[in-house]
N, CA, C and O atoms as a MOPAC input file, in Angstrom:
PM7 MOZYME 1SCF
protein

 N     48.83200 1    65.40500 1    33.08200 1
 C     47.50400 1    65.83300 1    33.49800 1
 C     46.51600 1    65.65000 1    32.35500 1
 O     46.94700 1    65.88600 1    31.22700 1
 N     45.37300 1    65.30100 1    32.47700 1
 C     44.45800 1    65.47800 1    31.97500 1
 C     43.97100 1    66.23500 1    31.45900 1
 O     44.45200 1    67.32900 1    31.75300 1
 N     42.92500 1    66.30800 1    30.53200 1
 C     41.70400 1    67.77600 1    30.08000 1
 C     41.00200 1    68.41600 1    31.65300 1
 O     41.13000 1    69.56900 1    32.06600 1
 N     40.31100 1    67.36500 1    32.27800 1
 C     39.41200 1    67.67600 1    32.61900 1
 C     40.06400 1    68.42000 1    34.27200 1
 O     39.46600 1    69.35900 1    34.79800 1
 N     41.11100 1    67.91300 1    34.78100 1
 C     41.58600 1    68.65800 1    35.99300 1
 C     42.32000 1    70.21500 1    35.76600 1
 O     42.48200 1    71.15800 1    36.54000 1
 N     42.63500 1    70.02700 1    34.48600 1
 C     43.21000 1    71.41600 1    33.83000 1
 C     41.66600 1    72.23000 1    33.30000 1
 O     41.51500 1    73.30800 1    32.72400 1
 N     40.93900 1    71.49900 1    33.63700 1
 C     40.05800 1    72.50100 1    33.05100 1
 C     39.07500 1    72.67500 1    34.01900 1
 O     38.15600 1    73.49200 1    33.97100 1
 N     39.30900 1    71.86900 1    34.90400 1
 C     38.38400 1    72.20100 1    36.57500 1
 C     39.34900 1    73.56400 1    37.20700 1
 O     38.92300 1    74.67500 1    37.52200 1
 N     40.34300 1    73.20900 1    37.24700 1
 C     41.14700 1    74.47200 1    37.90300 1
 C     41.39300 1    75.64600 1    36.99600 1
 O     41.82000 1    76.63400 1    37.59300 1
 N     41.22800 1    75.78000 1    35.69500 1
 C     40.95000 1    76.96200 1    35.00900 1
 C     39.40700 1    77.60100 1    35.37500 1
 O     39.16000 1    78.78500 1    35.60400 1
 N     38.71100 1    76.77700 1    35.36500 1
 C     37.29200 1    77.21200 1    35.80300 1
 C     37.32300 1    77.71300 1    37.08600 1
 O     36.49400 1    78.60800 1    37.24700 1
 N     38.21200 1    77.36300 1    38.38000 1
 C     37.88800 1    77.80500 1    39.56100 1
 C     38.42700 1    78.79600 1    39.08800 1
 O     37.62900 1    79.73300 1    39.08400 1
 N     39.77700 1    79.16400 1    38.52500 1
 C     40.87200 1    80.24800 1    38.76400 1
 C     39.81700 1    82.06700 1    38.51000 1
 O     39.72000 1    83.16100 1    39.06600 1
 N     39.06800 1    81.07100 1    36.89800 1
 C     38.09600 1    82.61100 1    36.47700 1
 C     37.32400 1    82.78700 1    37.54300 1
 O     37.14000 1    83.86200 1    38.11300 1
 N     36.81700 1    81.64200 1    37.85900 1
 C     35.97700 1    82.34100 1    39.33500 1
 C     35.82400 1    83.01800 1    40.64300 1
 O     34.99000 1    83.63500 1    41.30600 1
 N     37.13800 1    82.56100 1    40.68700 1
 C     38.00700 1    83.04500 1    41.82300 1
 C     38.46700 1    84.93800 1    41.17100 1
 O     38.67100 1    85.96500 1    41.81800 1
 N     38.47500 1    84.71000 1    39.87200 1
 C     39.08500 1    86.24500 1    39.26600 1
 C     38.02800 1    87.18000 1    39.25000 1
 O     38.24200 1    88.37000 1    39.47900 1
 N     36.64800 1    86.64000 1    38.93900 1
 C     35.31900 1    87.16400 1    38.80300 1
 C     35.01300 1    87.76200 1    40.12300 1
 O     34.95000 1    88.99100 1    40.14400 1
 N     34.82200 1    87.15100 1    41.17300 1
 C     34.62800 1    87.34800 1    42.19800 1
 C     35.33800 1    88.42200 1    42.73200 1
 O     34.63600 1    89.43200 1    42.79300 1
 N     36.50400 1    88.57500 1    43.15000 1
 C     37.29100 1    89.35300 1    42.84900 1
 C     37.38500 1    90.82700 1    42.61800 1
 O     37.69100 1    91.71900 1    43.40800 1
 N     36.98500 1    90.89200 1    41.09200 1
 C     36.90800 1    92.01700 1    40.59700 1
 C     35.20400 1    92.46600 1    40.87500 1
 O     34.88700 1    93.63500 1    40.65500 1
 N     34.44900 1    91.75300 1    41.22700 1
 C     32.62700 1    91.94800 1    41.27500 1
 C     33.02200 1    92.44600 1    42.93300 1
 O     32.34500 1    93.37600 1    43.37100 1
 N     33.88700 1    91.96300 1    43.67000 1
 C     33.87300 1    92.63800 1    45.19600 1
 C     34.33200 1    93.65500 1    44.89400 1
 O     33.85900 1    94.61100 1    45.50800 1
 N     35.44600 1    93.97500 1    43.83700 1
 C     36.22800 1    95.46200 1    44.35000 1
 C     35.40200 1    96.49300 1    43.98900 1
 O     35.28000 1    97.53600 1    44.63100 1
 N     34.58200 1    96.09900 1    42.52400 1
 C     33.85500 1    97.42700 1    42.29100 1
 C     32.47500 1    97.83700 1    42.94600 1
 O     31.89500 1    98.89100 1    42.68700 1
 N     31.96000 1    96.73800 1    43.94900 1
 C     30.79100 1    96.62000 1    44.75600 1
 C     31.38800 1    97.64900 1    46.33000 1
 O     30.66100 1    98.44400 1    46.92600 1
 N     32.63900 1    97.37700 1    46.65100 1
 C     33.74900 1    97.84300 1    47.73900 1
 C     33.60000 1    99.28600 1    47.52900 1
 O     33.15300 1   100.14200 1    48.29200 1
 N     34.33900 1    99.43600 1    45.64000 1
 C     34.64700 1   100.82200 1    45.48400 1
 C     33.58000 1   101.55500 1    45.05700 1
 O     33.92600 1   102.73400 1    44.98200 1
 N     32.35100 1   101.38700 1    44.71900 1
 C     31.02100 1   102.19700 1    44.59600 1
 C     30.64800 1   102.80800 1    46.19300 1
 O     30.40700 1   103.96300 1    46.54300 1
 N     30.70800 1   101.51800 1    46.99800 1
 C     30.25800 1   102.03300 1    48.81000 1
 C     31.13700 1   102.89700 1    49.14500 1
 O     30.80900 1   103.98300 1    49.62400 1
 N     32.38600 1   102.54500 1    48.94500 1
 C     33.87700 1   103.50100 1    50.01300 1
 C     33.27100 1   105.27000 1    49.26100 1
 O     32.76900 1   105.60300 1    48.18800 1
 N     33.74900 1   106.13700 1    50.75200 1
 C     33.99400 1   107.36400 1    50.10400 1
 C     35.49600 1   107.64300 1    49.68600 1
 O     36.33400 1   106.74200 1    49.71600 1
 N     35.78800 1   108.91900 1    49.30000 1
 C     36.84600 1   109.23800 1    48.09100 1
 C     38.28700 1   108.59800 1    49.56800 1
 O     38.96100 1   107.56900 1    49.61100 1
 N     38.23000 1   109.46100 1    50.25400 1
 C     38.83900 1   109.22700 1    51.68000 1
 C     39.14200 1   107.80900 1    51.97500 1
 O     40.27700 1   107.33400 1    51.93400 1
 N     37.98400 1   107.10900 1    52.29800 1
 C     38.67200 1   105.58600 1    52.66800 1
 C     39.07400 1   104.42400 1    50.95800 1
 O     39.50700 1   103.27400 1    51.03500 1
 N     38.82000 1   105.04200 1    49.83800 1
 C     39.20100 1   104.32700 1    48.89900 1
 C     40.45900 1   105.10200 1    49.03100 1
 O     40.87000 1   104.40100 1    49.95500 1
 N     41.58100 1   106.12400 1    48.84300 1
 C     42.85800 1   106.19900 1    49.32600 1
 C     43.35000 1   105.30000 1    49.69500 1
 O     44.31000 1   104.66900 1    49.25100 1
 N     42.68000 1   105.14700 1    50.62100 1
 C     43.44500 1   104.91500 1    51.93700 1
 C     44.04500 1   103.04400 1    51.79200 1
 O     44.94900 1   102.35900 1    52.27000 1
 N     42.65500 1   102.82300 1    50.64200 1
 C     42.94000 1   101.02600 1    50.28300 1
 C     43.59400 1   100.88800 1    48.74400 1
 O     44.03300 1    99.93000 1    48.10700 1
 N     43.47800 1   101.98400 1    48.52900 1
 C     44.46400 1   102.28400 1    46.97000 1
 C     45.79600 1   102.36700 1    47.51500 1
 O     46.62700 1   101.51300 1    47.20700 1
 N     46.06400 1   103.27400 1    48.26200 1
 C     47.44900 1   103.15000 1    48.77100 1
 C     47.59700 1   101.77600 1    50.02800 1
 O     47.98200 1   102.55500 1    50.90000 1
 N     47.59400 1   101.11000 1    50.38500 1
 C     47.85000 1    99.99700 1    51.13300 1
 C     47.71200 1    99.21700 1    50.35200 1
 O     48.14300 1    98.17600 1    50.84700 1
 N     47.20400 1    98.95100 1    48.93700 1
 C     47.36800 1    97.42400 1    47.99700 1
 C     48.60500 1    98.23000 1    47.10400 1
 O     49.28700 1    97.48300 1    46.40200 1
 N     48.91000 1    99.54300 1    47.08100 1
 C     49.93800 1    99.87700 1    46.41100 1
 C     51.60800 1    99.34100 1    47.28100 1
 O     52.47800 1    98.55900 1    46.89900 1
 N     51.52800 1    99.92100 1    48.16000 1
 C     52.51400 1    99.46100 1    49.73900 1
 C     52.72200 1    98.06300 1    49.18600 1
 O     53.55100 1    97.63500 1    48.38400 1
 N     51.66000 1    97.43200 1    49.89300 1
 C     51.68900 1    96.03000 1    49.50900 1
 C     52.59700 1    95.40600 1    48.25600 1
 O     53.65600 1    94.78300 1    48.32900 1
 N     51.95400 1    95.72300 1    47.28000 1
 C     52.63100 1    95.42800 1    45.90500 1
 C     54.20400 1    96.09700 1    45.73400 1
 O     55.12200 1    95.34500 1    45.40900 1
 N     54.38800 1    97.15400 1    45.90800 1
 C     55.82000 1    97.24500 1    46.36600 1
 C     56.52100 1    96.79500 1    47.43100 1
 O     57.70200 1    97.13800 1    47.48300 1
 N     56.14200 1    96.19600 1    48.18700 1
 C     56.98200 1    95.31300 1    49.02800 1
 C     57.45200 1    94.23500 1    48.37200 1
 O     58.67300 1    94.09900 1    48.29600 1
 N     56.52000 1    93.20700 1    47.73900 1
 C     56.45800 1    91.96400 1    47.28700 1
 C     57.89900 1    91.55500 1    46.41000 1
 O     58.30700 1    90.40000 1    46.53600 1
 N     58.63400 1    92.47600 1    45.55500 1
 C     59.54700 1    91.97400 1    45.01700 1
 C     60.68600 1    92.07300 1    46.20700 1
 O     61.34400 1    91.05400 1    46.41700 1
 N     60.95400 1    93.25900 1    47.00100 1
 C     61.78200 1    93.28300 1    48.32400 1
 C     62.35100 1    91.87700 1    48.52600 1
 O     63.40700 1    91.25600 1    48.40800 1
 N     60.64000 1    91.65600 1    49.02100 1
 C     60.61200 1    90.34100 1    49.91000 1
 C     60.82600 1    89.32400 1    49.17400 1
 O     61.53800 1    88.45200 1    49.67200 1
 N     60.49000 1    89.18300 1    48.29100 1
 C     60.94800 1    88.00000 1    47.20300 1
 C     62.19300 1    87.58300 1    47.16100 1
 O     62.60300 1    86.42400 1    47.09400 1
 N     63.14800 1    89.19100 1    47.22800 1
 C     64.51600 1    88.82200 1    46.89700 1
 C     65.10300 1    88.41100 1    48.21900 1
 O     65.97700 1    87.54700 1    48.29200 1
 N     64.66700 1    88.97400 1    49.14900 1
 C     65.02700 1    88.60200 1    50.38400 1
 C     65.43600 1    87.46400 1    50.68900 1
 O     66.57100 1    87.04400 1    50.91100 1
 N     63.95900 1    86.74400 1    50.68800 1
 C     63.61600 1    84.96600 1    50.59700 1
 C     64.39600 1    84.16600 1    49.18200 1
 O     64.19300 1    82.95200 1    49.20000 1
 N     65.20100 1    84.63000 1    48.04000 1
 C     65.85800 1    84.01200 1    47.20100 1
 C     67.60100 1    84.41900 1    48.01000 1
 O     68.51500 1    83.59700 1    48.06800 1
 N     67.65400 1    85.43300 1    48.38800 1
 C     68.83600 1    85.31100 1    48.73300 1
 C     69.03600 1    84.67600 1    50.33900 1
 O     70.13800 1    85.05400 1    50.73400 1
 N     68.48900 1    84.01700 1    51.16900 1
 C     68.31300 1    83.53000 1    52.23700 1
 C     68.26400 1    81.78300 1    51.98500 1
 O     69.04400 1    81.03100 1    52.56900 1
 N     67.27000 1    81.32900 1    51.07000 1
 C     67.23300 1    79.86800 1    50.51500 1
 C     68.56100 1    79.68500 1    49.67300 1
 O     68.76300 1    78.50400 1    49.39200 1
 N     69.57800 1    80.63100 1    49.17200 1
 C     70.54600 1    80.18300 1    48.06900 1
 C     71.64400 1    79.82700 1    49.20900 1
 O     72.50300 1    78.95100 1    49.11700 1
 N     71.39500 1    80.82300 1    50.45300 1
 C     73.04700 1    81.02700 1    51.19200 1
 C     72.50300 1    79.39200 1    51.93300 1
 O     73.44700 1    78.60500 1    51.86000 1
 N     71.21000 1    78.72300 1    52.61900 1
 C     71.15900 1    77.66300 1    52.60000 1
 C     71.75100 1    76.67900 1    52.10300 1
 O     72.35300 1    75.89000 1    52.83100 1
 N     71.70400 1    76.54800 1    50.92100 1
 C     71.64100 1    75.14600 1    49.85100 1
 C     73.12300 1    75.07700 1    49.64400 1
 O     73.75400 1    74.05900 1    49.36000 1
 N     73.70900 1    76.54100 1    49.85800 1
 C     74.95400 1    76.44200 1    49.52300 1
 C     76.20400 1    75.70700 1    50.51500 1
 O     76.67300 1    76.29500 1    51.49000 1
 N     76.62400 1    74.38500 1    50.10100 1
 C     77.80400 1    73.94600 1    51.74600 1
 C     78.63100 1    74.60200 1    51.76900 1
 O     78.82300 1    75.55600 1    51.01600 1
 N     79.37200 1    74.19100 1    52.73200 1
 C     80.51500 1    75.19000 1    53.47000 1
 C     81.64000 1    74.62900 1    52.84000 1
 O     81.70300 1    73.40300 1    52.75000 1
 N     82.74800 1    75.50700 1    52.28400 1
 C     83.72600 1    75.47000 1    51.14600 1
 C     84.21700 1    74.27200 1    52.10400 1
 O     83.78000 1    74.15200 1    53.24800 1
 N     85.11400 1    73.44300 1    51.56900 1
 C     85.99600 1    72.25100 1    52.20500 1
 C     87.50500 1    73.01100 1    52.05900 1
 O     87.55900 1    73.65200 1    51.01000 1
 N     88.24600 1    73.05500 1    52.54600 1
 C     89.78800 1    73.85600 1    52.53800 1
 C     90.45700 1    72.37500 1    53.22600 1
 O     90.09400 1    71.63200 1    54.13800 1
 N     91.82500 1    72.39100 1    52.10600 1
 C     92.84000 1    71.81300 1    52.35300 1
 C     92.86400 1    70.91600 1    53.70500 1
 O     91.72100 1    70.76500 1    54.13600 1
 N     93.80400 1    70.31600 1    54.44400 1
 C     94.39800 1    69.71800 1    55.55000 1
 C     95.28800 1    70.93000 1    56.05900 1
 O     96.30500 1    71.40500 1    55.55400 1
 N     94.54100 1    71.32000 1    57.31000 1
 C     95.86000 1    72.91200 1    57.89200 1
 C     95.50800 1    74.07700 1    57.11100 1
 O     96.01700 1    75.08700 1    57.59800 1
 N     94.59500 1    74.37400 1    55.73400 1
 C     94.72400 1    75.48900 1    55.67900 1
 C     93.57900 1    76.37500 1    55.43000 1
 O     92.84300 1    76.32600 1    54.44400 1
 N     93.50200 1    77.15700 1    56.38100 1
 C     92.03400 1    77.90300 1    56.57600 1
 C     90.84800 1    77.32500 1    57.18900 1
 O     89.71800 1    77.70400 1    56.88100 1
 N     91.03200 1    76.60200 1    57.87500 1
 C     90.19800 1    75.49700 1    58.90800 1
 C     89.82300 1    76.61300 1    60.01800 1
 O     90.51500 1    77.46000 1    60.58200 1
 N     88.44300 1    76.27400 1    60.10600 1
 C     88.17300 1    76.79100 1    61.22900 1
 C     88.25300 1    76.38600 1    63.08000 1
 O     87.46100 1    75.62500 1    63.63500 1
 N     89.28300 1    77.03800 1    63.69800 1
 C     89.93200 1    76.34500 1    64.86000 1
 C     88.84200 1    76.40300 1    65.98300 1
 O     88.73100 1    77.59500 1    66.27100 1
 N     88.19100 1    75.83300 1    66.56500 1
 C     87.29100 1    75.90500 1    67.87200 1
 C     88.53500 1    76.15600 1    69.61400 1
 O     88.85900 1    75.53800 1    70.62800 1
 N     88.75100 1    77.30300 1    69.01200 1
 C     90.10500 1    77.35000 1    70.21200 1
 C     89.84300 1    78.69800 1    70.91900 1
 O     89.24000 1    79.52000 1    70.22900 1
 N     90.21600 1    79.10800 1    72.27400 1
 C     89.87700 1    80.45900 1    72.57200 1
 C     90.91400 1    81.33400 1    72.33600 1
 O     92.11500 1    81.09300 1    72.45600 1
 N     90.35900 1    82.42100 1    71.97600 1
 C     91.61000 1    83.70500 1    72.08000 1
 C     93.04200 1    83.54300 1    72.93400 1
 O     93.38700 1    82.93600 1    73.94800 1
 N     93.63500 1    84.36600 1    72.02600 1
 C     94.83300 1    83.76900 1    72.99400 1
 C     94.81200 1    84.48700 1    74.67400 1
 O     93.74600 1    85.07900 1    74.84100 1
 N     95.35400 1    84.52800 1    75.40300 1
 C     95.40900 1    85.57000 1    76.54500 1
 C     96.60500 1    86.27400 1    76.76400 1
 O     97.52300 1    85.75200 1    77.39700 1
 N     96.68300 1    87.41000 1    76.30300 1
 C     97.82500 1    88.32100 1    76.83600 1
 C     97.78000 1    88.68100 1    78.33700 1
 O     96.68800 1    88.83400 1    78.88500 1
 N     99.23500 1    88.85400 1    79.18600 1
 C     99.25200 1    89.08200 1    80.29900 1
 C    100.21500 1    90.30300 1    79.99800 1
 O    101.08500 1    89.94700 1    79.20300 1
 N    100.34600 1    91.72900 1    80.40600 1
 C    100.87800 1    92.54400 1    80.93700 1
 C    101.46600 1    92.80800 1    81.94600 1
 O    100.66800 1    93.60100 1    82.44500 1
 N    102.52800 1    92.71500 1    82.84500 1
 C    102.59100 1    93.13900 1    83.85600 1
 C    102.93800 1    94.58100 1    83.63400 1
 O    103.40300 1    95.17800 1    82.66300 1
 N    102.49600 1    95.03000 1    85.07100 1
 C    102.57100 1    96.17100 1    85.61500 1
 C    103.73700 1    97.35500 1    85.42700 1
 O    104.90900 1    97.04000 1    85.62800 1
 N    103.42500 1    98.61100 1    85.07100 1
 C    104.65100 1    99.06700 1    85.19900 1
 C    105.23800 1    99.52200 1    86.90700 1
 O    104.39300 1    99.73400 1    87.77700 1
 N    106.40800 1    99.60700 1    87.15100 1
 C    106.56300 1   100.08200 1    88.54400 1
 C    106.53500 1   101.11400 1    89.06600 1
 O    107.69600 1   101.52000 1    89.00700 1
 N    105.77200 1   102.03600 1    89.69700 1
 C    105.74300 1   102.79800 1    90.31800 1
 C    106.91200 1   103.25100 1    91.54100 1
 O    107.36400 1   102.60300 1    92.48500 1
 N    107.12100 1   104.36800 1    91.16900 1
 C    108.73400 1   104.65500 1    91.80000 1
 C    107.58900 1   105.19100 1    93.34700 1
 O    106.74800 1   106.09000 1    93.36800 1
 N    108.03700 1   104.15100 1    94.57000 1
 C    108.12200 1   104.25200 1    95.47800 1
 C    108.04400 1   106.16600 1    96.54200 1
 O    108.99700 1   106.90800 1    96.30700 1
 N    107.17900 1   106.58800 1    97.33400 1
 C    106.63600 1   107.94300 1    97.61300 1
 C    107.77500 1   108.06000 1    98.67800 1
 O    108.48600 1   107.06000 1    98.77600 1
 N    108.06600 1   109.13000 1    99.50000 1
 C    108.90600 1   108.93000 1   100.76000 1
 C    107.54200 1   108.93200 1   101.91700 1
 O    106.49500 1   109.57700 1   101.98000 1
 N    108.20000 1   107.80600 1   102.80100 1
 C    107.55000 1   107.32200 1   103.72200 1
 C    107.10800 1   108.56700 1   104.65000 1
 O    108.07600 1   109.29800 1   104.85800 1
 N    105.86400 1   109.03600 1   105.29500 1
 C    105.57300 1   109.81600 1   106.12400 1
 C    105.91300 1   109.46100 1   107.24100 1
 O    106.17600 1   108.29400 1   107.53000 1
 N    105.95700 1   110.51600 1   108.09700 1
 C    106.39300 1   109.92300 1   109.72600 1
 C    105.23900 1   109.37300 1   110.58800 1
 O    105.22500 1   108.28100 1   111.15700 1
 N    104.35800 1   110.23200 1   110.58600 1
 C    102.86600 1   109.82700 1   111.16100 1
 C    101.77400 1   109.92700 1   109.75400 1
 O    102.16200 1   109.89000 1   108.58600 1
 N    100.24000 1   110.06800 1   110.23200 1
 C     99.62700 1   110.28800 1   109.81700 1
 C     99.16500 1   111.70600 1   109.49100 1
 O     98.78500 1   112.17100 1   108.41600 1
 N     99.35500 1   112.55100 1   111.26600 1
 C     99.37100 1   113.45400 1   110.87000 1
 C    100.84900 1   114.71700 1   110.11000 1
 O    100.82900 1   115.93100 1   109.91000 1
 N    101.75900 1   113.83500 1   109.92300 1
 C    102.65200 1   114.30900 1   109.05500 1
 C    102.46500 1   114.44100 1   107.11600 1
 O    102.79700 1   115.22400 1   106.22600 1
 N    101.74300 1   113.16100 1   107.25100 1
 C    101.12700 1   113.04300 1   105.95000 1
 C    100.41500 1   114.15100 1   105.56000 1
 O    100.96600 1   115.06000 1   104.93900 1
 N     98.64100 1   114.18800 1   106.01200 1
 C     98.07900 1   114.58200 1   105.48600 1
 C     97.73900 1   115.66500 1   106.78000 1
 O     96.58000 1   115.65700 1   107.19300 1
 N     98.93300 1   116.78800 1   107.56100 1
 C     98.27900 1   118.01600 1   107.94200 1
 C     97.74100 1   117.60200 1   109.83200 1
 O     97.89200 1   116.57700 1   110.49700 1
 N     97.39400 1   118.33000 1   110.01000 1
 C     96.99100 1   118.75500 1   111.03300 1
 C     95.61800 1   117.96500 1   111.51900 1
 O     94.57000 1   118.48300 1   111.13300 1
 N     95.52000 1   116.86500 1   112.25800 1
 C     93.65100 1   116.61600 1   112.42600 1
 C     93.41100 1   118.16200 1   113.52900 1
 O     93.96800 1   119.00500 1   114.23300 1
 N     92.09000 1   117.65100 1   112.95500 1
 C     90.67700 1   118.47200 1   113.44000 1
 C     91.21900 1   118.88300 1   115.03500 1
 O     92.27300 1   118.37300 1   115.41300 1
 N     90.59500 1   119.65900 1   115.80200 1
 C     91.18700 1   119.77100 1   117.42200 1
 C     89.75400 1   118.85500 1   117.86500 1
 O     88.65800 1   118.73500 1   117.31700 1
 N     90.30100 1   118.32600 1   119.03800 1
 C     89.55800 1   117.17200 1   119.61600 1
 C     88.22400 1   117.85900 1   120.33100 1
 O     87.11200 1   117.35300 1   120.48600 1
 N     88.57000 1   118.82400 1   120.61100 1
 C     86.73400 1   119.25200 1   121.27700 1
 C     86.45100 1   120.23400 1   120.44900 1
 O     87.17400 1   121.19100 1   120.17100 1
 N     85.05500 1   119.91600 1   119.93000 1
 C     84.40700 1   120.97600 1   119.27300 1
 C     83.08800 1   121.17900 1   120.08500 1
 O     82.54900 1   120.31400 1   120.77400 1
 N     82.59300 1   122.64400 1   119.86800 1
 C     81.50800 1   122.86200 1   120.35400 1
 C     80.48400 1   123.24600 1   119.07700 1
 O     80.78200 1   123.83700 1   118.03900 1
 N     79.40100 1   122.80600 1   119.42200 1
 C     78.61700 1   122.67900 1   118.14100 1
 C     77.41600 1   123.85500 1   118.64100 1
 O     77.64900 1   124.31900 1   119.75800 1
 N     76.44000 1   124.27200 1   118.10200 1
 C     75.57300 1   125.48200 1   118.52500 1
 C     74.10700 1   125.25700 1   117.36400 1
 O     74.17700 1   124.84200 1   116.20700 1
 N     73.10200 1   125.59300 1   117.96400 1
 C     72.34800 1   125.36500 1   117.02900 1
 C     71.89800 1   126.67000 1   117.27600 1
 O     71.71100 1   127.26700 1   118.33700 1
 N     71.67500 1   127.20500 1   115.40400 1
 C     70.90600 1   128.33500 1   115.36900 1
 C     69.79800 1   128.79700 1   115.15800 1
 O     69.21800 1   128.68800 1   114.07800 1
 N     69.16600 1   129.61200 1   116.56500 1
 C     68.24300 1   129.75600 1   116.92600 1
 C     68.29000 1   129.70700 1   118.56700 1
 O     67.61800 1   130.35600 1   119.36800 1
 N     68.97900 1   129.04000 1   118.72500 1
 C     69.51100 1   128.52100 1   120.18900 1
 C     69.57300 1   129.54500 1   120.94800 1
 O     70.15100 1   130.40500 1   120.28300 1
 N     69.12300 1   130.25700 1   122.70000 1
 C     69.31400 1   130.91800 1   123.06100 1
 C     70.51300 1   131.07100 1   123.66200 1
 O     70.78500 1   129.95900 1   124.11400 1
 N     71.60800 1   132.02200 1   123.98600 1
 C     72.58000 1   131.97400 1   123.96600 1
 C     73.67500 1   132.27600 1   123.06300 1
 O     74.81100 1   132.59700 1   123.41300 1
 N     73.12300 1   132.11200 1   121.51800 1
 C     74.14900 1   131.63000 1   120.99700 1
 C     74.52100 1   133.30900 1   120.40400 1
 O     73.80500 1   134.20100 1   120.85900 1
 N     75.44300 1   133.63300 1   119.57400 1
 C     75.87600 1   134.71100 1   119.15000 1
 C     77.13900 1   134.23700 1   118.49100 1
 O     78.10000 1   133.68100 1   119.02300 1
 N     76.86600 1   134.72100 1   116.61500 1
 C     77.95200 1   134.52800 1   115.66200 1
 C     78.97000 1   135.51500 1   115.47000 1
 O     80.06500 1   135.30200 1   114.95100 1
 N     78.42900 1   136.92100 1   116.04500 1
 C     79.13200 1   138.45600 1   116.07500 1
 C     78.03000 1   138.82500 1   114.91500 1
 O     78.57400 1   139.73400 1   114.28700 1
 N     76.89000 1   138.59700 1   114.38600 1
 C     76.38900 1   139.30900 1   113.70100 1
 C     75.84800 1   140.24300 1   114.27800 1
 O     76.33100 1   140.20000 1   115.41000 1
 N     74.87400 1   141.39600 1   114.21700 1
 C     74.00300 1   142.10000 1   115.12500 1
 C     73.29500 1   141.40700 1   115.01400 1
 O     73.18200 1   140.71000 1   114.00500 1
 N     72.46800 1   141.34100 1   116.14400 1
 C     70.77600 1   140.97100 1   116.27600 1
 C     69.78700 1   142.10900 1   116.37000 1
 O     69.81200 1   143.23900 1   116.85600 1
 N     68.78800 1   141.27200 1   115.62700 1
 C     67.59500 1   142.28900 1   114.91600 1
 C     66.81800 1   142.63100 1   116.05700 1
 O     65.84100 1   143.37100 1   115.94000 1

């Protein structure tokens, strides 16, 4: 490089620094005590994030760049194969004694005529007294 491009971009850089610092204290004369907080702490935030993230982005570009180990012929290769499949069979269930009917099984059905009653119904009577 040259004098003169090293010394064009030193000249912007102060100007760019001037500026800068002529906004913050023009910023921080206007702000009250309240909203300068509030931008004191958010360029503080800020600035503690920055190394976080830095390391973040160095440890993300290294695991990149880095290839994938080469292993032997057969050993430690990674197989593109599916799980194996286990089959279980069943254990056996020891057999119930056979019912004779249905209703031997499970009891007695219901009796075939029912009479149904709605209450309120004239006629009807549960044995309670009536009022």
């Amino acid at each position: 490089m040259d004098g003169t491009a090293r010394s064009w971009r030193e000249s912007v850089g102060w100007t760019a620094l001037g500026f800068g610092v002529a906004l913050g204290v023009v910023i921080g004369l206007r702000l009250d005590q309240a909203a300068l907080a509030v931008v004191v702490g958010l360029a503080c935030g800020v600035g503690a994030s920055l190394p976080a993230g830095l390391l973040v982005l160095l440890v993300l570009r290294r695991r990149e760049r880095e290839p994938e180990p080469r292993f032997p012929q057969g050993y430690g290769q990674r197989v593109a194969s599916e799980p194996p499949l286990v089959v279980l069979a069943p254990q056996t269930v020891p057999a119930l004694p056979q019912a004779q009917s249905w209703a031997e099984a499970y009891g007695r059905p219901a009796p075939a005529g029912r009479e149904f009653a709605l209450i309120g119904e004239e006629g009807y009577t549960d044995g309670a007294i009536d009022w």
